[in-house]
Every structure is written in structure tokens, then in C-alpha cells.
N, C-alpha and C positions, 0 to 999 in steps of 0.2 A: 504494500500500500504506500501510496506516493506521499510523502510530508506534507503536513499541510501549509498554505501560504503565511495565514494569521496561525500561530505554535498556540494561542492560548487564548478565551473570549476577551473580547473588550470594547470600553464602552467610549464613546464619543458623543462630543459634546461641538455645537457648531452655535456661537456665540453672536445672536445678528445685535450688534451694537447700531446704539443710536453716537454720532456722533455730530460734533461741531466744527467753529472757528478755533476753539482753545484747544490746544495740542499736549498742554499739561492735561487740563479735567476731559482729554480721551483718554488720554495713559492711568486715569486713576482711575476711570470709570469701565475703560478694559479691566482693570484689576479685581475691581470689584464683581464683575461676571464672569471672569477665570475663574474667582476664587470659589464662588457660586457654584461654576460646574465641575469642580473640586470634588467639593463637598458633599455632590449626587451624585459621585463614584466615578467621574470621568476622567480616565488616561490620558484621553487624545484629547485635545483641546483646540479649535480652530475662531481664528478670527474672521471680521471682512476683508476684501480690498479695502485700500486705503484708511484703515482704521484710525488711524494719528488726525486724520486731516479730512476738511473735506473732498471730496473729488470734483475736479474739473483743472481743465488746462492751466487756468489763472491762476489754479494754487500750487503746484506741481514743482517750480522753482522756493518758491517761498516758505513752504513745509519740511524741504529736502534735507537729507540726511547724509553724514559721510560716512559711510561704513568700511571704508578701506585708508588705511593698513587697517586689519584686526589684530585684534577688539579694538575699535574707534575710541576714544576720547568720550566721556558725556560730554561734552560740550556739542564736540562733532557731533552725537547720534545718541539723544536723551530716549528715544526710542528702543534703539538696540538695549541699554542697559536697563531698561522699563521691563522688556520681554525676558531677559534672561532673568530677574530677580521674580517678576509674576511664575514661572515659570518653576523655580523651586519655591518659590512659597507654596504654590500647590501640587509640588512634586507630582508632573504632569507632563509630557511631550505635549511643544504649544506650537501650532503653526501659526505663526505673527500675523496672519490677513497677508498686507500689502504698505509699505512705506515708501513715499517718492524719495530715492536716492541721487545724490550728486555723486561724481568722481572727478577729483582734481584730475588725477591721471590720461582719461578721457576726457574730460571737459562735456561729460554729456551727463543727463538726468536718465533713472530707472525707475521701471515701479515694479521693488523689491519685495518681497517672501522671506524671511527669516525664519527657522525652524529650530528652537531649543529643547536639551533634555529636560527630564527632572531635576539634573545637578544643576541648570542654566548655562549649561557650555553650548553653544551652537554646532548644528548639526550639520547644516544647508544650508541654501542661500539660494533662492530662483528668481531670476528676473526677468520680468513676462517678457515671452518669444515672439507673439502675435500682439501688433500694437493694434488697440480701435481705433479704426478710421471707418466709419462708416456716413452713408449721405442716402436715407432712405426719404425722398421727397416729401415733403408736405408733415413730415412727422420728425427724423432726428436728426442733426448733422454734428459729428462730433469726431475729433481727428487727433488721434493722442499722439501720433509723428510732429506734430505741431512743437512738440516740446520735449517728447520723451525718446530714446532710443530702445530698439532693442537688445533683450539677452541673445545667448546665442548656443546654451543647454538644454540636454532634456534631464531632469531633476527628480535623482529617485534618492531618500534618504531610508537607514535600515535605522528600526526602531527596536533597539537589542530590548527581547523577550519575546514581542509578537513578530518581527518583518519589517517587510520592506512596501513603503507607500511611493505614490508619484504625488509628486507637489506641481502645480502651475495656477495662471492669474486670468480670470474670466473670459477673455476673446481667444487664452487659449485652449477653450475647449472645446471650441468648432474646428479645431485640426485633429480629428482623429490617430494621425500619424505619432504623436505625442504621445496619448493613452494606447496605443497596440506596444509604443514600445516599452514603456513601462511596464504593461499588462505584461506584456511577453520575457521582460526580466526578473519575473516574479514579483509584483507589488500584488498585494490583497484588496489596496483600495487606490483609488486619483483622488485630491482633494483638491479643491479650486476655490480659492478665496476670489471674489466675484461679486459686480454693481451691475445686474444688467438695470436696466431702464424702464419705462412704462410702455415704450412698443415691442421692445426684443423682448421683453421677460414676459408678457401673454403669449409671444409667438414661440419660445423656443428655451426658455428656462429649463423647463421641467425636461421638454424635449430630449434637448442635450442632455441632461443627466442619464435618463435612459438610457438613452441609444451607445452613450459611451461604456456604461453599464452592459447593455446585451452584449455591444461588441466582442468586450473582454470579460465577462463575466468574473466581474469584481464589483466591491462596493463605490459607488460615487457620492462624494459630499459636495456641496456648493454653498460656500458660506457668503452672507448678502450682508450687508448695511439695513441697516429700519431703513426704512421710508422716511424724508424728511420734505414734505411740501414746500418748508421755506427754504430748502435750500434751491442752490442753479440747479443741478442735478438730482432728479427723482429717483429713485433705487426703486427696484421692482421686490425687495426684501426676497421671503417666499423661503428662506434658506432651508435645503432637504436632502437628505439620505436615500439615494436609491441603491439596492441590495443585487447579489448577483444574476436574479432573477429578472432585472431589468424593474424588480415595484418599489411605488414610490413609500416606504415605510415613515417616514416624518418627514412634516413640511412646516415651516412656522409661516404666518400672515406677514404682514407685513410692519409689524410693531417689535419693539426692543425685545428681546425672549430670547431662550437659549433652548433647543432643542436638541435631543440624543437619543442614539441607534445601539444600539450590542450588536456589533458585529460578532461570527465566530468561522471558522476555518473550515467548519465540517459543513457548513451552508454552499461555500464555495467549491467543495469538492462534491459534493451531493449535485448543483445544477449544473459543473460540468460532466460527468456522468451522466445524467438522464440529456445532456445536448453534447456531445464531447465532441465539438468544435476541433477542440484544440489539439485533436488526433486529427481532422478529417481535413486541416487546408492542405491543399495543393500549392504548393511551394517548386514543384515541376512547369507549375501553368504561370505563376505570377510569384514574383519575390518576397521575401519577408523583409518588414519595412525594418524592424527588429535587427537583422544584420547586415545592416547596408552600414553607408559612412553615418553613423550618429557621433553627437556632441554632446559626452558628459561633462564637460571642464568647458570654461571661458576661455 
């Protein structure tokens, strides 16, 4: 009998923060909802995008954080050292959401994922690969190239006791290419700290979580921001676990709350058995995207 992906159950917690302009009272008020899903047993801990700050272009310089050399300075990256100390207080694997990063070295802005243990050492680090630029008429126009560059990894960190997850950031989750390969290097679940909007997110939230879910038959998380009317940008909230099964097992509305899933290992080896896929591609007719030239490393 083949190992399983996740070695042992565990519970997840996907944190939709409400947040603001004030980049301190996010970092205290992230803290205070870690600590929360702590406390109701949860290992894995996920934030929004952009959790520090609000989202949109105009704030993206001005939020920015220097994360390199590591470990940054507080001064550089009050953020980074927010997550790592959240992160053993609740002796907890925390996936940070999303923080707009600078690099003196490059002279460009990211929008960074941070990934700490329970001890608060940092694990990972993803910087979303697919930047949004979208222009659907009459409804969204919003161009994160404007201001941000891209990463240029695919982002799988092992989480010693259960495995190994894929980490990336909301537009990257309509590249399937991303999820087969993590899928395919043994991750149990994708997690995607993610703002979709008030048009994308009735069209294709939930969507996407599935579909990346059947593909690889692993669990998907999509962690959302509340909904804030007054801000520029609307967040479609909705943050949800969908299981290997492709269903959607928790979904939160659109308001500040923390939702969570038990994932366990033998769910994952149970739906591929009754679908076993993952014996039956043809790798004779079409490549595996999995061993082509992929980019772990910057």
C-alpha cells in the first residue's frame, strides 16, 4: 500500500480577514484570528492576499516590504516578523496570505506569500507567477503589471509531520500547469491566498477550486479578504475548502470569519482508487507538464 500524501489528519483553518489602511491594526488583528484558529485545533493556518494592506495598485509601493537579505530588519519588513512571532505563538504552520514586497536588488515590487513553522523560522516564500491584468468590459479593469512584477517558481513547501502542500496567489490559479505540478510532486493540498472581485468571484471562484481539485485530486483552499464596500477594491470573500473529491466542504460568506476543513490522507487515496487517474495518463500521447523544465528556485 502506497504512503499516504497527508502521514496524519489535520485541521485547517483559512482566516478571511477584514482588513484596512492601518498596517499595524492588520498585523494585530491577523493575530488575533490566528490565535482564534489556534485554539479550535488548527495546524495549518492561512491568511488573505494582501492581508497587511489594502489591495489595489495605488497601495502596492507604499505598503511594500523588504524581505531580502533574510530575515529582513523590522524596520525593512514589520510584517515578516508579525508572521513569524503569530506563528509560534500558536504553534501553527501559517501561510502569511500575501504582502506587496520591494527589492532593492531588483528595483521591482512582488506580491509575496510567506510560509512559517510553528518554531516561526520561515519555510517558503512564493511570489505570485500570474500577475492580474484583466479588462472585462463594462464591468472590471485592473492591471497588477502596472506596478508589480513577476515570481518566476513553482512553490511547494514540506510540512514535517503531514507533507508537502503547493502554495500560490489568486490569478494563479487559473494556470492549471502550476497545480498538476505540485499535484504531481506529491502535495496533499494547493493553497491560494486570493481577492477575486465581484465579477470573477460569481463567475469562477468556486469554479477554480474544483476543477483544480478534480484535476489533481487533492484538497484546494482559497483564502479571500471580507468584503469591504468602502474600500476601491471589492473582494468576493467566499473563502473554501474543496476536498479530493472535487466538493465544496466549507465556504465562508462574505464577512470577517474563519473557516476549517480536516483534511486526512486516506480520503485522498480512497478517490484516487475509485478514479485512478493517476495510473491511467498517457504520457506516450502528451507530456507530463511535471517533468518538463520547471522553476523551483528564483
Amino acid at each position: 500500500m502506497p504512503a499516504l500524501l497527508l502521514k496524519k489528519p489535520l485541521k485547517l483553518a483559512l482566516v478571511q480577514l477584514a482588513t484596512g489602511a492601518d498596517k499595524a491594526s492588520n498585523l494585530q488583528r491577523a493575530r488575533t484570528q490566528v490565535l482564534e484558529a489556534s485554539k479550535a485545533g488548527a495546524k495549518l493556518i492561512v491568511l488573505p492576499e494582501c492581508f497587511n494592506s489594502p489591495y489595489g495598485t495605488q497601495f502596492f509601493s507604499k505598503y511594500a516590504e523588504t524581505l531580502l537579505p533574510s530575515p529582513p530588519s523590522t524596520d525593512d519588513s514589520p510584517s515578516f516578523h508579525a508572521l513569524s512571532a503569530i506563528a509560534k505563538e500558536a504553534n501553527a504552520f501559517l501561510i502569511g496570505g500575501s504582502i506587496p514586497e520591494y527589492s532593492p536588488a531588483t528595483e521591482k515590487y512582488y506580491n509575496t506569500s510567506l510560509t512559517f513553522s510553528p518554531t516561526g523560522a520561515l519555510l517558503a516564500t512564493h511570489r505570485k507567477v500570474h500577475l492580474f491584468d484583466i479588462d472585462i468590459p463594462g464591468k472590471i479593469k485592473f492591471k497588477e503589471s502596472d506596478i508589480l512584477s513577476p515570481g518566476s517558481k513553482v512553490t511547494i513547501v514540506d510540512l514535517p509531520e503531514y507533507g508537502k502542500v503547493g502554495i500560490a496567489i489568486c490569478y494563479d490559479v487559473r494556470f492549471p500547469e502550476l497545480a498538476m505540478v505540485a499535484a504531481r510532486k506529491g502535495c496533499f493540498a494547493l493553497i491560494y491566498p486570493g481577492a477575486f472581485n465581484m465579477t470573477t468571484g460569481p463567475l469562477h471562484w468556486q469554479l477554480q477550486a474544483r476543477a483544480r481539485a478534480m484535476d489533481n485530486q487533492v484538497y484546494v483552499a482559497l483564502c479571500s479578504p471580507a468584503r469591504d464596500l468602502e474600500a476601491s477594491y471589492h473582494a468576493w470573500g467566499h473563502s473554501l475548502v474543496a476536498d479530493p473529491n472535487a466538493e465544496v466542504v466549507v465556504e465562508a460568506d462574505e464577512k470577517e470569519g474563519i473557516v476549517y476543513a480536516d483534511m486526512s490522507g486516506e480520503m485522498i487515496s480512497d478517490v484516487r482508487k475509485g478514479i485512478p487517474i493517476y495510473s491511467q495518463r498517457r504520457f506516450d500521447v502528451y507530456p507530463d507538464v511535471s517533468e518538463g523544465n520547471v522553476k523551483y528556485e528564483e
